[in-house]
C-alpha positions in Angstrom: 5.0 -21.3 2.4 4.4 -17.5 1.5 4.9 -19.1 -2.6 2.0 -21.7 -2.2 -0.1 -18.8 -0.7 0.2 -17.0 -3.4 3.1 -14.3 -2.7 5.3 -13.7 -5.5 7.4 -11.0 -4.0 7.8 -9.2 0.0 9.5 -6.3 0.5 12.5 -6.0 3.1 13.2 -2.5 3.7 10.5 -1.7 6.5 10.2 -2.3 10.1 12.7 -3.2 12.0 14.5 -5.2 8.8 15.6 -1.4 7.9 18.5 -1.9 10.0 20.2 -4.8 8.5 18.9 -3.9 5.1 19.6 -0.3 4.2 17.2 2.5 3.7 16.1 1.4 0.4 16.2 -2.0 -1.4 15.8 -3.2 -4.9 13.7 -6.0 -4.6 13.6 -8.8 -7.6 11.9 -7.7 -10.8 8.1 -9.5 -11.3 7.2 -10.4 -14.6 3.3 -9.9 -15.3 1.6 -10.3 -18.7 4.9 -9.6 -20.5 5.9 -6.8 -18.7 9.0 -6.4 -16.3 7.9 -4.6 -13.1 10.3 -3.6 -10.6 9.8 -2.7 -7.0 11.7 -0.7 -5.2 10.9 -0.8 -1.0 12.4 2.2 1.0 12.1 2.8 4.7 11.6 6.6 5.1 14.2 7.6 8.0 12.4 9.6 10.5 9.4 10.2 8.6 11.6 11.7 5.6 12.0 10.0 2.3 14.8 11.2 -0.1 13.3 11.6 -3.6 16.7 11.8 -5.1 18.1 8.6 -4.0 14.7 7.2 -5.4 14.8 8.7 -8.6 18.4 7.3 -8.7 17.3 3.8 -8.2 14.6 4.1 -11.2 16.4 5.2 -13.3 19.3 2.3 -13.0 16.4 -0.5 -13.2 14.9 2.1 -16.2 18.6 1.3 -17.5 18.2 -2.7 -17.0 15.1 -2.7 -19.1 11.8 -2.0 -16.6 8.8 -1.3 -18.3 6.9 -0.1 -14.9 8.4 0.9 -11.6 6.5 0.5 -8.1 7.9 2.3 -5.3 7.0 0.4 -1.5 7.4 3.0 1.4 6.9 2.1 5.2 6.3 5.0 6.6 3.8 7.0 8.3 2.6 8.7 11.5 1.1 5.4 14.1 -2.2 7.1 14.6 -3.4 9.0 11.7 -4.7 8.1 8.5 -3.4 11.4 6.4 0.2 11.7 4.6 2.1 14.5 6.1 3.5 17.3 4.7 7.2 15.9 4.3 5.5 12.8 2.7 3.6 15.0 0.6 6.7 17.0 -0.6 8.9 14.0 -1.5 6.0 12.4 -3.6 5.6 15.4 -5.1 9.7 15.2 -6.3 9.1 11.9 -7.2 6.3 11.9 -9.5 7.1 15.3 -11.4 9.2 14.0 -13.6 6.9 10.6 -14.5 9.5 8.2 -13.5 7.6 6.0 -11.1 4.6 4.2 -11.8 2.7 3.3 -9.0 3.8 4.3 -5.4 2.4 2.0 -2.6 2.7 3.0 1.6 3.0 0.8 3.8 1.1 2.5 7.4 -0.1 1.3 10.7 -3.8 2.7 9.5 -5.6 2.5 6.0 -5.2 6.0 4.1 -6.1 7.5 0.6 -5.7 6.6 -2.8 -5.1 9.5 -4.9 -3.2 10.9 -8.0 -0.1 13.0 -7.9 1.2 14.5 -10.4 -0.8 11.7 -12.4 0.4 8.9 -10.5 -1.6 6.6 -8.5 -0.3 6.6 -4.8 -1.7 4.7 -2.5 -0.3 6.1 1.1 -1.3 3.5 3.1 -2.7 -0.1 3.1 -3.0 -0.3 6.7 -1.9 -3.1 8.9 -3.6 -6.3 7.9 -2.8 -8.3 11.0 -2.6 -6.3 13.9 -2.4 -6.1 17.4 -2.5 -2.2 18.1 -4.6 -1.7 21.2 -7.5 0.2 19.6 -9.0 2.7 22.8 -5.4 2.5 23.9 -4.5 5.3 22.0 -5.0 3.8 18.7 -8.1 4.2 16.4 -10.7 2.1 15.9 -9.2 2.4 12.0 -6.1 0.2 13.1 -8.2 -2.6 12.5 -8.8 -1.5 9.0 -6.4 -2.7 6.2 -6.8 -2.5 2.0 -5.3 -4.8 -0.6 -4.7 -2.9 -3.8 -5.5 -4.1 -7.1 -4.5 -2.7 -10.2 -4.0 -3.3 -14.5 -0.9 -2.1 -16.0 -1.7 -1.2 -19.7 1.0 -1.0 -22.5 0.2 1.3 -24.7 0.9 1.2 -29.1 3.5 3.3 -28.4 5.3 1.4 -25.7 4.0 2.9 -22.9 3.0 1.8 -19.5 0.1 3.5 -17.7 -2.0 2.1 -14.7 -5.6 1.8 -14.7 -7.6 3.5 -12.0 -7.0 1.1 -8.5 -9.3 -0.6 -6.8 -8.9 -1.3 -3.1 -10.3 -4.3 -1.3 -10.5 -3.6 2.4 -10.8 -5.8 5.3 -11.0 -5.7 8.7 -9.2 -7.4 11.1 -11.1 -9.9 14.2 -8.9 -10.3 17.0 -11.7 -11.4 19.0 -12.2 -14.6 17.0 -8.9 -15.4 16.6 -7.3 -12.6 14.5 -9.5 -13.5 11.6 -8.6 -11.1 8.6 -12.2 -10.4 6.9 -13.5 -8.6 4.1 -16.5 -6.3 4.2 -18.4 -8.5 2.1 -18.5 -10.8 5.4 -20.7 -8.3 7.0 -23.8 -10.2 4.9 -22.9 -13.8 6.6 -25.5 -14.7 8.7 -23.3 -17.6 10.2 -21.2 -14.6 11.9 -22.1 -13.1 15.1 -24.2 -9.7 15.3 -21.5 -7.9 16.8 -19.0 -9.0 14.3 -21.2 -8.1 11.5 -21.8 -4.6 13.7 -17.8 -4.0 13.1 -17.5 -5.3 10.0 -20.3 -2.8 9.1 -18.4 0.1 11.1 -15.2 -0.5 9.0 -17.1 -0.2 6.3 -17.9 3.2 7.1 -14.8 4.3 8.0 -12.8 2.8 4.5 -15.3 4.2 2.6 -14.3 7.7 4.4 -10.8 7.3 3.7 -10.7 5.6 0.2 -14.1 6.9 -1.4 -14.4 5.7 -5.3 -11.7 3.3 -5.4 -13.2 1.3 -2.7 -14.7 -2.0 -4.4 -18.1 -2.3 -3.9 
């Protein structure tokens, strides 16, 4: 089902599949435009990601012949949209030695897009389909999620960089049904004021968190 949608890959090691699957997992390798990308999904235990055993694992599928390497990580605080300073300290390890590619988070809340060390990390896409009881403790940014687009480039020399990302963001309806929109739908008269209203206010809010790479 998740094939004929489109999906040509899902990540195991987050959640509660950390338990059966081991802190980090090396998922298959994709092949796009030629390249061979390979993703590598880690659970951070207890907020703390080990930047040796990540390193480790790129350089073994470096060994097997990956061009690029994309390094998935659930983690992140329930309730706050910025990295913290142990999540800051292992990306830091990570990327200083240019191993890693592209490093993607996966949070409960949408957070920045930024460079490291030169490398695009994306610390958090957000929960696209949620149920977190916003006023319950949650933000109103729980209903806020991103999809991340980006271009690898191969250089004349071999070389594999990443063009500058571009988020999509969207904003989860629960009301009407747990209707996943994008911001775009805030111009669709067909929709109800107040939906266009949130849509409008998750706007504001992804463009505070995401600024330039936000599409649109």
């Amino acid at each position: 089902t998740l094939g004929f949608a489109g999906v040509d890959l899902c990540t195991s090691a987050s959640g509660p599949a950390v338990d059966l699957s081991g802190a980090g997992v090396v998922a298959s390798a994709l092949e796009v435009n030629g390249l061979d990308v390979a993703v590598l999904s880690y659970a951070a235990v207890d907020g703390v990601l080990d930047p040796d055993e990540v390193l480790a694992d790129v350089a073994r599928v470096r060994a097997a012949g990956a061009d690029a390497v994309v390094a998935v990580v659930d983690w992140g605080l329930q309730q706050s949209v910025s990295p913290t300073a142990d999540e800051r300290a292992a990306i830091e390890a990570v990327t200083a030695v240019g191993a890693v590619d592209l490093i993607v988070g996966q949070a409960p809340v949408l957070r920045p897009v930024e460079q490291v060390n030169g490398v695009w990390v994306a610390w958090g896409l957000g929960s696209m389909l949620t149920s977190a009881p916003t006023g319950g403790g949650w933000p109103p940014a729980a209903d806020d999620a991103g999809v991340l687009s980006v271009t690898f480039v191969r250089s004349i020399d071999t070389s594999v960089s990443i063009s500058s990302p571009t988020v999509f963001a969207t904003w989860c309806d629960r009301d009407g049904g747990f209707v996943v929109r994008l911001l775009d739908d805030m111009g669709d008269a067909s929709l109800a004021p107040a939906v266009r209203v949130a849509i409008y206010r998750s706007a504001v809010r992804s463009r505070a968190t995401l600024g330039d790479v936000l599409s649109g």
